[in-house]
Structure formats: structure tokens, C-alpha cells
C-alpha positions in Angstrom: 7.2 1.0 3.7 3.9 2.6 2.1 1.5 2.3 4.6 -2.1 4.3 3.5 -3.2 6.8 5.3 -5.5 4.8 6.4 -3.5 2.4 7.6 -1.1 4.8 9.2 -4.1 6.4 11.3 -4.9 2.8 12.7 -1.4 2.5 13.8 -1.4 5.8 15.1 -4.8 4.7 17.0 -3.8 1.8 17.9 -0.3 3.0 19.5 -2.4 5.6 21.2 -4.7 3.2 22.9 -1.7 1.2 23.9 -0.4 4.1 25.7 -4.2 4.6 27.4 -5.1 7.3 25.6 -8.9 7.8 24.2 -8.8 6.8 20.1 -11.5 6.8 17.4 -12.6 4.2 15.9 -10.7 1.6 13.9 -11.2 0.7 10.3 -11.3 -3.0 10.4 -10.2 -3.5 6.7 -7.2 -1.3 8.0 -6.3 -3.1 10.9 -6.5 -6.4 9.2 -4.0 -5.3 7.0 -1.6 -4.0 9.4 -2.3 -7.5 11.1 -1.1 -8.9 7.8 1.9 -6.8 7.8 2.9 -7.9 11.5 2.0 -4.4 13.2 -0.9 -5.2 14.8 -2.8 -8.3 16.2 -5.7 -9.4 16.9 -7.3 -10.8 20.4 -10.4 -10.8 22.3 -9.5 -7.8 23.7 -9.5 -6.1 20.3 -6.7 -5.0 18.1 -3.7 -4.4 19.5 -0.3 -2.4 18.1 3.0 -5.4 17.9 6.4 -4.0 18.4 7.2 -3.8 14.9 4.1 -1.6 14.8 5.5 0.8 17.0 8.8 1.2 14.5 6.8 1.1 11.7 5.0 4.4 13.6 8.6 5.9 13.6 9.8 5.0 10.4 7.0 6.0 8.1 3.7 8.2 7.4 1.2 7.8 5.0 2.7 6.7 1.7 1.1 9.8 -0.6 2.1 12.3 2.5 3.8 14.8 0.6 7.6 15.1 1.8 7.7 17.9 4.7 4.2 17.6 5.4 4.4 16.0 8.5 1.3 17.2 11.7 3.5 19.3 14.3 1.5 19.9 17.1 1.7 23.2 19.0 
């Protein structure tokens, strides 16, 4: 898919918030982007992760992530 890494951290944000969890800020040039992609949208409530966001989110990472080099948490 080639999301940036930029774009892949709004997604990330935005699925986070979704699920009520506390997020940082979100780029706006980012969002807009994964707005024009159909992963996000936009409303007076702020920005907001679609359903093909959240498969995007499974499918893919950042598109100059090295292969393997995927966060694990501990």
C-alpha cells in the first residue's frame, strides 16, 4: 500500500483514539491524505479512522519500514 510513516502513525493514532485510548497529536497534512485514501474522515468531531483504515492498519506499516522491523511490545 505505501503508507509514510507519517501517515501510518496517524492511522495508528487515529485507531487508538477510536478505541478511547490517549493519542498525540495528528499531522493534518497526514490525515488529509489518509482522508484521501478512504482511511480516515473528517467531522466536527475531528478526524476519525474509516473501516478500511482499520485493514489498512493490519495490512501494512510504514512503506520504508525495513522488512522484520516491526515495534513488539514487551
Amino acid at each position: 500500500m505505501g503508507l509514510s510513516p507519517g501517515q501510518f502513525t496517524a492511522l495508528r493514532n487515529l485507531a487508538s483514539k477510536q478505541a478511547g485510548g490517549d493519542v498525540d497529536w495528528i499531522n493534518i497534512g497526514d490525515a488529509r491524505a489518509l482522508t484521501a485514501l478512504g482511511f480516515a474522515e473528517r467531522s466536527r468531531e475531528g478526524w476519525k479512522i474509516t473501516a478500511a483504515g482499520t485493514e489498512a492498519l493490519k495490512l501494512d506499516g510504514p512503506s520504508d519500514e525495513a522488512p522484520g522491523a516491526a515495534e513488539t511490545s514487551s
